[in-house]
C-alpha positions in Angstrom: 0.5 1.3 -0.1 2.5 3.4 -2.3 2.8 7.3 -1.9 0.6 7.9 -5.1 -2.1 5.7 -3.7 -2.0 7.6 -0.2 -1.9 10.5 -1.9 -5.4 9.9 -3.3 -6.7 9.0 -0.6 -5.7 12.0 1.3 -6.1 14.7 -1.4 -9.5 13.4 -2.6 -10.9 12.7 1.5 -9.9 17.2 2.3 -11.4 17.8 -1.2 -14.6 16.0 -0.6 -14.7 17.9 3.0 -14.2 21.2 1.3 -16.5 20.6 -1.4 -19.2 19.4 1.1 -18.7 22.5 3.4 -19.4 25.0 0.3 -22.2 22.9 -0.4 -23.5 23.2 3.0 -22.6 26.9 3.5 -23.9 28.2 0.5 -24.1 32.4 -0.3 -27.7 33.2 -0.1 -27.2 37.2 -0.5 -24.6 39.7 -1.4 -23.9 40.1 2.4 -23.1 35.9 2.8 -21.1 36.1 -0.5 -18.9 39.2 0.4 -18.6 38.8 4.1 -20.1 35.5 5.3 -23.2 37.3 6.7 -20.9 39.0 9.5 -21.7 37.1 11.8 -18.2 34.6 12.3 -16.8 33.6 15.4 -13.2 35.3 16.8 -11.8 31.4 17.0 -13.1 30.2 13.6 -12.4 33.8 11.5 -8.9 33.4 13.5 -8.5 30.2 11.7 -9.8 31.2 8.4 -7.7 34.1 8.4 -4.3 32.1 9.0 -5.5 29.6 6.5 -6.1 33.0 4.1 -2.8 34.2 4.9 -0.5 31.3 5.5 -0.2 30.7 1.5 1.8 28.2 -0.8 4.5 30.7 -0.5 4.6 30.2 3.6 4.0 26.1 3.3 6.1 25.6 0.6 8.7 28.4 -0.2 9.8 30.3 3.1 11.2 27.3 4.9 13.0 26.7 0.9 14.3 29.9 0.7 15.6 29.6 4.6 17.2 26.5 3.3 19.0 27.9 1.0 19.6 30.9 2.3 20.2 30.6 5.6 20.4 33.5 8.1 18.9 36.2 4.6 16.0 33.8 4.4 14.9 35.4 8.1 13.4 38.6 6.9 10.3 36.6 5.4 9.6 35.6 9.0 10.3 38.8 10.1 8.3 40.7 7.9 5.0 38.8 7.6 4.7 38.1 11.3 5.5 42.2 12.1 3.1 42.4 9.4 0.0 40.7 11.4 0.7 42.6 14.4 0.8 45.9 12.0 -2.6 45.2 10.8 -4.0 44.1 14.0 -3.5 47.1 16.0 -3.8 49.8 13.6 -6.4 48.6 10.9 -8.3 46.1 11.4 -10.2 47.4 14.3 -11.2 50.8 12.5 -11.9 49.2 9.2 -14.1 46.8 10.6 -16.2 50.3 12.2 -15.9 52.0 9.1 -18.2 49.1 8.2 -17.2 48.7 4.6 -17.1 45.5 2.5 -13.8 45.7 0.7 -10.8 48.1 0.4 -11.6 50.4 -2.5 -15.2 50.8 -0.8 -13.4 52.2 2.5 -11.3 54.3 -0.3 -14.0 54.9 -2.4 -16.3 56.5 0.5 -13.3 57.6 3.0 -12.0 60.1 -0.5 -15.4 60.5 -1.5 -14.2 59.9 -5.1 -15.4 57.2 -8.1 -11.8 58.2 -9.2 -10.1 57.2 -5.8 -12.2 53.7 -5.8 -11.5 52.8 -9.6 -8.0 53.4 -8.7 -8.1 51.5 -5.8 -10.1 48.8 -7.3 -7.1 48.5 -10.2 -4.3 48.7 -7.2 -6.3 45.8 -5.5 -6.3 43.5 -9.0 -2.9 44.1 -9.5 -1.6 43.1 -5.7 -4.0 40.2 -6.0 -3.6 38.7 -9.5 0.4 39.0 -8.8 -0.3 36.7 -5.0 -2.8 34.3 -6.7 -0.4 33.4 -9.9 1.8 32.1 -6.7 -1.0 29.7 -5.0 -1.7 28.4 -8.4 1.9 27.3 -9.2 2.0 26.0 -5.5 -1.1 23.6 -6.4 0.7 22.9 -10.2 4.2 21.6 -8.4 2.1 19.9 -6.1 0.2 18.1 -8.5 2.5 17.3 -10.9 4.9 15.3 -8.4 2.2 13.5 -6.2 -0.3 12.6 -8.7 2.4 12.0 -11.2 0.4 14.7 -14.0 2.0 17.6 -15.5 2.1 20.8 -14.2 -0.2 22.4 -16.4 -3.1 19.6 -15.3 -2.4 20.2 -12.1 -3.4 23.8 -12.1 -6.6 23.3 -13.9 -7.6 20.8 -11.7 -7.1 23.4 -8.6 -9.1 25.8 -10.9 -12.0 23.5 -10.5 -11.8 22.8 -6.9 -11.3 26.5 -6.3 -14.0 27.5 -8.7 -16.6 25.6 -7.0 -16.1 26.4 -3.6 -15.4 30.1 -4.2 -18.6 30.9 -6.9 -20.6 28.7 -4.7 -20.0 29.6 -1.0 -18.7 32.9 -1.4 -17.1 34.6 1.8 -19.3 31.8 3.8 -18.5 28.9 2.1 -14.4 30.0 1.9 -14.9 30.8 5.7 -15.9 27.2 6.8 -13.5 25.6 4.6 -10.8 27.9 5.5 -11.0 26.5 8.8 -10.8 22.5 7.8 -7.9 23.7 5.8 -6.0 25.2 8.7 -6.3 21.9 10.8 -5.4 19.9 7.3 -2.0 22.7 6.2 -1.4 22.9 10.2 -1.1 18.9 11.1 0.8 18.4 7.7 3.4 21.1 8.4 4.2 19.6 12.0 3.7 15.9 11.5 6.8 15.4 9.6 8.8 18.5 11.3 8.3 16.7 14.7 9.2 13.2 13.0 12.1 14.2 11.7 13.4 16.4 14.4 13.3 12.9 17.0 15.3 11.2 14.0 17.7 14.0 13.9 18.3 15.3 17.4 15.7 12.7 19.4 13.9 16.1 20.6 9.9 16.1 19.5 9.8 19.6 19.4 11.3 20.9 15.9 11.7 24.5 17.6 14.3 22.8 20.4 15.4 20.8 18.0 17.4 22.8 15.3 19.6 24.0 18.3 19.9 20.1 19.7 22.7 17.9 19.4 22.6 15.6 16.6 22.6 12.0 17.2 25.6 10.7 15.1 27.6 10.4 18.4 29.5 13.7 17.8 27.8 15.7 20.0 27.8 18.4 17.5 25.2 20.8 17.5 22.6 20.6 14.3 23.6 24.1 13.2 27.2 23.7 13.7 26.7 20.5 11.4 25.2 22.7 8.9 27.8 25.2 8.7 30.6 22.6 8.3 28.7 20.9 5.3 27.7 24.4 3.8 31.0 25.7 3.9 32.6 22.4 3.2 30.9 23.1 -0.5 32.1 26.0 -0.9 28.4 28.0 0.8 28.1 30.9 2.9 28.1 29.8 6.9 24.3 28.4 7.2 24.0 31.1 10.3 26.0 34.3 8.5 24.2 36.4 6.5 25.5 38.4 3.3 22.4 41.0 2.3 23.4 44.2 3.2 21.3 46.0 6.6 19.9 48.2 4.5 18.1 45.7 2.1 16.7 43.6 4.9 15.1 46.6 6.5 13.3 47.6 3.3 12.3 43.5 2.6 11.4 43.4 6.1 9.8 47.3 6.1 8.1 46.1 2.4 6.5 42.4 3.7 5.2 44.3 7.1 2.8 47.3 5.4 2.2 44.8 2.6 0.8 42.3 4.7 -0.9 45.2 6.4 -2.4 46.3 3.0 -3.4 43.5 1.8 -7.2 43.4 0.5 -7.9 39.3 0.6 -7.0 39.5 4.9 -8.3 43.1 5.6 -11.8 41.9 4.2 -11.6 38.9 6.6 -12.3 41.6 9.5 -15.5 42.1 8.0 -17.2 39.1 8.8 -17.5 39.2 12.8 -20.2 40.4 14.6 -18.5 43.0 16.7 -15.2 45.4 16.6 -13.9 43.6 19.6 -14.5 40.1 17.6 -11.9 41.4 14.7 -9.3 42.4 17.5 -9.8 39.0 19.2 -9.4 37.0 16.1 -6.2 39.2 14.8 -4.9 38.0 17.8 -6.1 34.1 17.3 -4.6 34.3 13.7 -1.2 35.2 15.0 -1.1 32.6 17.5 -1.9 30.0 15.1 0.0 32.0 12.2 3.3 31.1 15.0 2.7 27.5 15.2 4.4 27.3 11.5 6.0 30.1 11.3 8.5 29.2 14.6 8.7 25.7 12.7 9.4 26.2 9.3 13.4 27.4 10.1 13.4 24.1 12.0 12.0 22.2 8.8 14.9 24.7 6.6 17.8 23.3 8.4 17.0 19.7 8.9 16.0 19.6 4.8 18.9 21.2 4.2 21.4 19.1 6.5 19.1 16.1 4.8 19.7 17.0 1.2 23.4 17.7 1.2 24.1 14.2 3.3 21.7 12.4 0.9 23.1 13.8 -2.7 26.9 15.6 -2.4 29.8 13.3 -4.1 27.7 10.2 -4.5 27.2 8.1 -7.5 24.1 8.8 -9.4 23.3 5.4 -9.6 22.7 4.8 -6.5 20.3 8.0 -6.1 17.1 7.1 -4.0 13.8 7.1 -5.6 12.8 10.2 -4.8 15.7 12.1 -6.5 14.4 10.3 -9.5 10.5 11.2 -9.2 11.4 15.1 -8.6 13.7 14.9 -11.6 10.9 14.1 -13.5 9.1 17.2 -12.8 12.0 19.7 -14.2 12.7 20.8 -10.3 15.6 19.3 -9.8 18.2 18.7 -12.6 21.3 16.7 -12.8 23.9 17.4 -15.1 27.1 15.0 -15.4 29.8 18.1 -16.4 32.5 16.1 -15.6 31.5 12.7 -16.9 32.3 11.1 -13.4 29.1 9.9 -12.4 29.0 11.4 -9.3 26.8 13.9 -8.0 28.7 17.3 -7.3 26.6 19.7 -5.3 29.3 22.8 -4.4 28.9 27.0 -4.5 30.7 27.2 -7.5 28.2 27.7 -10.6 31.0 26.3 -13.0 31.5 22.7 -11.1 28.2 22.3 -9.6 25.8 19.5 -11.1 22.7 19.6 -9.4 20.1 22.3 -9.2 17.4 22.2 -6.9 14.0 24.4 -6.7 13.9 25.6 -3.5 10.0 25.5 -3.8 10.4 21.4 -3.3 12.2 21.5 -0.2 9.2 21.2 2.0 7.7 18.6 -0.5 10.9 16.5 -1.0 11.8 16.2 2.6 9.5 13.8 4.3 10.9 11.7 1.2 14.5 12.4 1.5 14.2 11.6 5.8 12.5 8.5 4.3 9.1 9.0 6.4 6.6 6.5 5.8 4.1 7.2 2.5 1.3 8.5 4.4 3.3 11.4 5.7 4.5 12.2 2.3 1.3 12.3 1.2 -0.2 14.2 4.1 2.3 17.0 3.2 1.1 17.2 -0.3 -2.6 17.7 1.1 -1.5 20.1 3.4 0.5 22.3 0.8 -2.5 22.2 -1.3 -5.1 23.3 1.7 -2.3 26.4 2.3 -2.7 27.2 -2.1 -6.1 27.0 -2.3 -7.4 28.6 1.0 -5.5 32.0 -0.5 -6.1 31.4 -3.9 -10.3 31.6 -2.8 -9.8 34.6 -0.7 -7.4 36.5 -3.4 -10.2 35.4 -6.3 -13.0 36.6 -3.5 -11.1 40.2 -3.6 -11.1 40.0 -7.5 -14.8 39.2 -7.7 -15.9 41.6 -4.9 -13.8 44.4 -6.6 -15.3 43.8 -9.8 -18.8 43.4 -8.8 -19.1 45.4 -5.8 -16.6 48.6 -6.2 -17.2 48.9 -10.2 -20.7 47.4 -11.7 -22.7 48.2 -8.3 -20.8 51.5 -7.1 -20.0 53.2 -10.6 -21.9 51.3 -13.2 -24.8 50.0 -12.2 -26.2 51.6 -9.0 -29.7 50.7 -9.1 -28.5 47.1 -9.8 -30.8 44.0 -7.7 -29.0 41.7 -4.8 -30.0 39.0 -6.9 -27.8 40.9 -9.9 -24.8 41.9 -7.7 -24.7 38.8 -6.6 -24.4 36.6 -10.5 -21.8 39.3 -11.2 -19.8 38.2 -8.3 -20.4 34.8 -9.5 -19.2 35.8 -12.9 -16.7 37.6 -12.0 -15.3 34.5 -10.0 -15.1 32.6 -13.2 -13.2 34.9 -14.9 -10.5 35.7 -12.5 -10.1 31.7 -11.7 -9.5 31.6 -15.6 -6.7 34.3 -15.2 -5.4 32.5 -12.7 -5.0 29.7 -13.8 -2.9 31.4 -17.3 -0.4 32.9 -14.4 -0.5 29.2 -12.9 0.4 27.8 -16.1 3.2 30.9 -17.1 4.1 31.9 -13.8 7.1 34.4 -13.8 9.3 32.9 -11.0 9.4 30.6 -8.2 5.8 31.2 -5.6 7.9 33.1 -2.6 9.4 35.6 -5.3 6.3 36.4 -7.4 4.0 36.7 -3.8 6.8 39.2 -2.0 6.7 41.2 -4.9 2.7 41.1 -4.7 3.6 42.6 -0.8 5.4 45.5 -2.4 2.5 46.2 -4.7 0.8 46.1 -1.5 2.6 48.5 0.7 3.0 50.8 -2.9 -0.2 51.6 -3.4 -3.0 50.6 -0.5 -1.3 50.9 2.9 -0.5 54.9 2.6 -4.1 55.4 1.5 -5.8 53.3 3.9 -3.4 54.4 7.0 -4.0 58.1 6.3 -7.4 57.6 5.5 -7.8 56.4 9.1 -5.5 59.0 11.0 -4.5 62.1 9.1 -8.1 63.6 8.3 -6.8 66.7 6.5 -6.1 63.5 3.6 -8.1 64.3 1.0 -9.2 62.7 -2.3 -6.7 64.4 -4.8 -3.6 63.0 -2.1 -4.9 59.8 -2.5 -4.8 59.4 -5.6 -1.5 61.0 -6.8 -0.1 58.6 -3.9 -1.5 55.3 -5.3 -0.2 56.2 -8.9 2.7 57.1 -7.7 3.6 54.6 -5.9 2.0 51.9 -8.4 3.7 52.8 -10.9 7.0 53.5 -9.0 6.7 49.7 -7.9 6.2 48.9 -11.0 8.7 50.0 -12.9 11.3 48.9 -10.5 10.1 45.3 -11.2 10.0 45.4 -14.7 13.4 46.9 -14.6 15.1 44.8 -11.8 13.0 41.4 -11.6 11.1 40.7 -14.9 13.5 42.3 -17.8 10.5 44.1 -19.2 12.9 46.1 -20.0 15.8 44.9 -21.4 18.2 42.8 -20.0 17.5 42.3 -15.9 20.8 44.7 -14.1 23.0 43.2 -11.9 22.6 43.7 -7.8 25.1 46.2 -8.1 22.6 48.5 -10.1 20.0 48.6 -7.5 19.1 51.6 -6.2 20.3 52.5 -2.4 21.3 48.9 -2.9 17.3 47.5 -2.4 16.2 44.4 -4.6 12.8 44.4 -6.3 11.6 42.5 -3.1 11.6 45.4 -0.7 11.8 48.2 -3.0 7.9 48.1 -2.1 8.9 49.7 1.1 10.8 53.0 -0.9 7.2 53.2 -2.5 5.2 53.5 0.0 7.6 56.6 1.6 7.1 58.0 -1.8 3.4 57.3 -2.1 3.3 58.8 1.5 5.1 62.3 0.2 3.2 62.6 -2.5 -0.1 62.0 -0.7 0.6 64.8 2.2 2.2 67.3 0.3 -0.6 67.1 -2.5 -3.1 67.1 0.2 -1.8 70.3 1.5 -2.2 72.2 -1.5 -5.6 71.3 -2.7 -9.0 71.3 -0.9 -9.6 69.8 2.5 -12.1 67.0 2.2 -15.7 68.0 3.7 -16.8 68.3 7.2 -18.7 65.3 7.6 -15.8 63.1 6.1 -14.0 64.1 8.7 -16.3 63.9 11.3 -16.2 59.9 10.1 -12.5 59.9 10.6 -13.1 60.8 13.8 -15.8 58.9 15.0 -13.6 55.5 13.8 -11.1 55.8 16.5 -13.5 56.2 19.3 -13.7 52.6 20.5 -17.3 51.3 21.1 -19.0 52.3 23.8 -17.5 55.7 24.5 -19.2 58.7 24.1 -18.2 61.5 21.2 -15.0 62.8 21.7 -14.2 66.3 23.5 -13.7 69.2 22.3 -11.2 69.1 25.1 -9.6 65.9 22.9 
């Protein structure tokens, strides 16, 4: 059977799973839509949340942007792993005993302010429209390859499958069908990483493998390989890096507290029974986070050895058929500057011929190893599991902002369950619609647009939430001259530096202290931070009882008050 048919077969057998889990899992209250009833185990919320979290820009883009960047590529690894173990030990724990649906309601109470939660609420659309515009592009490239329709098709048709899962089910019905798509994103990650690591270096393990010997009778080592080709062309050494120190610490700084702010995973800690359940399934997500994440430099380098074996200095004409079907999408292009009919893929903007998305690295390299069709097809229902599993928790976060934080908490207090709950609903609709306009115009490739999502992140929420739990002299007029601030700090700097909102984009020369857009996120949040304290200590401290609360949320359960001793 050809790839196309497998891929139907494949695609439509996880959709039917997902759609008949929602169905079965269906949001009955307010409590089951928000937080799946709170009453998830640690192994299966541990699932959901790495299905939640591992996005199209960890399936598809990291291991391209690894590939292409070698040794730079690292800090995306760096920084959303760090990231997990950030929020594990000092949030989720005390979020999930605060006991509050969604992050502007732990702002909203924890500052005591309408003002701090509409904030928050705006802070929380912002980070989240800017991920989910990545999952939906994710689902379009995906799409528009495999089941040979355009882009633009491709994202409506996620809209649907999305839509119905996530306005049905809710927080339940995402739950159970985050799971499925963690064992559908996890076996099509490593199927084809452990194939092609026993072609290339005959070791099954892809992790061993990218430091293995390859098995052209050299006895070169993989990397080595890598380096000669890249440099060979005119590239940087696969294994050197050229960012400068100080822009990998703020990319690396900016992916940790972002991950650690983000509302679509922190709201996952809400739907266990007990605070001990959220530490235990923190834990669980970042063992089954690892499985990729250890793999997908393995995947980088043998796509990358694969793809400059496959294309450099050979005749177009005799291009294999999947150079041909990716062309077709406008991710790959081939242009014949020099009239030779050959393929020249070197460094050097001025000679070079081929340009390559590095979002279909992942995607193309099943085909380029020349794996058999059901693999390639497998891969394409796993990239779409990783897109839509975030896409439902980052529309979730949209809905429950909306519904919860502003019609229920400011609008409409004396609003019905029954009433919250069609809002949600409503809401749902409307911010899959949204969606689906950033799916169709995204602005840039998915691991670009979701790191600077990261850096709204670590902007705006993670000062507030982290002082909110330990500093309990923060009060309500910090918090909110800290989330402006650093909002608006963030984005500036992105419309300045990424986006050319205003005027033409500056080179990297122009960046300040020498930090891209990606991790000026972290710069931010040390603003947002200043701002916070230092307003904080010249305005009122917040009541007694609010910080009694503070308190109270760092005693773990089952010990008695604290002393006055303490």
């Amino acid at each position: 059977m050809s790839v196309q048919v497998w891929t139907y077969i494949i695609v439509g057998i996880t959709f039917a799973l997902y759609i008949g889990i929602a169905i079965w899992s269906r949001a009955g209250s307010t409590k089951d839509f928000y937080v799946a009833g709170g009453g998830v185990s640690p192994l299966a919320n541990g699932m959901a949340t790495a299905a939640d979290w591992m996005s199209a820009a960890s399936f598809i883009s990291m291991a391209g942007i690894i590939s292409f960047t070698g040794y730079d590529g690292s800090v995306y690894l760096m920084g959303w792993t760090g990231g997990y173990v950030l929020l594990a030990l000092l949030l989720a724990p005390y979020l999930r005993k605060f006991g509050k649906f969604t992050v502007p309601d732990f702002i909203g109470d924890r500052y005591y302010s309408d003002t701090a939660r509409i904030v928050a609420v705006i802070c929380a659309l912002l980070v989240s429209f800017t991920y989910v515009a990545g999952q939906m592009r994710g689902v379009g490239v995906v799409f528009s390859r495999f089941l040979e329709v355009d882009i633009n098709t491709g994202v409506i048709i996620g809209m649907i499958i999305v839509l119905f899962y996530a306005v049905l089910g809710g927080m339940k019905g995402i739950t159970y069908t985050q799971v499925a798509q963690y064992c559908v994103l996890i076996f099509a990650f490593m199927v084809p990483a452990i194939f092609i690591s026993i072609q290339m270096t005959g070791n099954p393990i892809p992790q061993l493998g990218m430091g293995g010997t390859v098995l052209d009778g050299s006895e070169m080592y993989l990397l080595e390989k890598l380096n000669g080709l890249s440099t060979e062309l005119g590239f940087n050494q696969y294994t050197d890096g050229s960012k400068d120190m100080i822009d990998i610490f703020a990319i690396t700084l900016a992916l940790m507290v972002g991950t650690a702010g983000l509302p679509h995973v922190i709201v996952r800690f809400f739907t266990v029974k007990k605070v001990k359940d959220a530490r235990k399934s923190a834990g669980l997500a970042l063992l089954l986070i690892a499985v990729l994440y250890t793999t997908a430099p393995a995947v980088a380098v043998f796509a990358r050895v694969n793809l400059i074996e496959t294309v450099s200095d050979k005749s177009y004409d005799v291009m294999p058929e999947w150079f041909k079907n990716w062309e077709k999408t406008g991710l790959l292009t081939f242009e014949d500057k020099n009239q030779d009919g050959k393929v020249q893929y070197v460094a050097d903007p001025q000679i070079n011929e081929l340009k390559v998305d590095p979002d279909i690295m992942v995607l193309a390299n099943p085909e380029i190893a020349k794996l058999p069709a059901w693999i390639i097809a497998l891969v394409a229902a796993g990239c779409l599991a990783a897109a839509l599993s975030t896409a439902a928790g980052l529309l979730l976060v949209i809905s429950a902002s909306v519904s919860h934080d502003l019609i229920k908490k400011i609008f409409m207090p004396t609003i019905s369950d029954k009433g919250e709950l069609l809002a949600a609903r409503l809401s749902a609709v409307v911010a899959v619609c949204v969606a689906g306009y950033f799916g169709i115009n995204p602005p840039g490739f998915v691991a670009a647009v979701v790191a600077l999502a990261f850096g709204l992140a670590a902007a705006s929420l993670f000062p507030a939430i982290i002082l909110g739990i330990f500093y309990k002299r923060m009060n309500k007029e910090g918090a909110v001259s800290g989330m402006i601030v650093g909002i608006l700090f963030m984005l500036f700097y992105m419309a300045k530096f990424k986006l050319g909102w205003l005027g033409d984009i500056p080179p990297a020369s122009e960046w300040w202290f020498g930090i891209s857009p990606e991790g000026f996120g972290s710069v931010a949040m040390v603003v947002n931070l200043i701002v916070s304290v230092a307003v904080s200590r010249f305005t009122a401290a917040p009541p007694h009882e609010v910080q009694e609360i503070v308190e109270n949320i760092r005693i773990p359960s089952g010990v008695g008050a604290a002393s006055s001793s303490h």
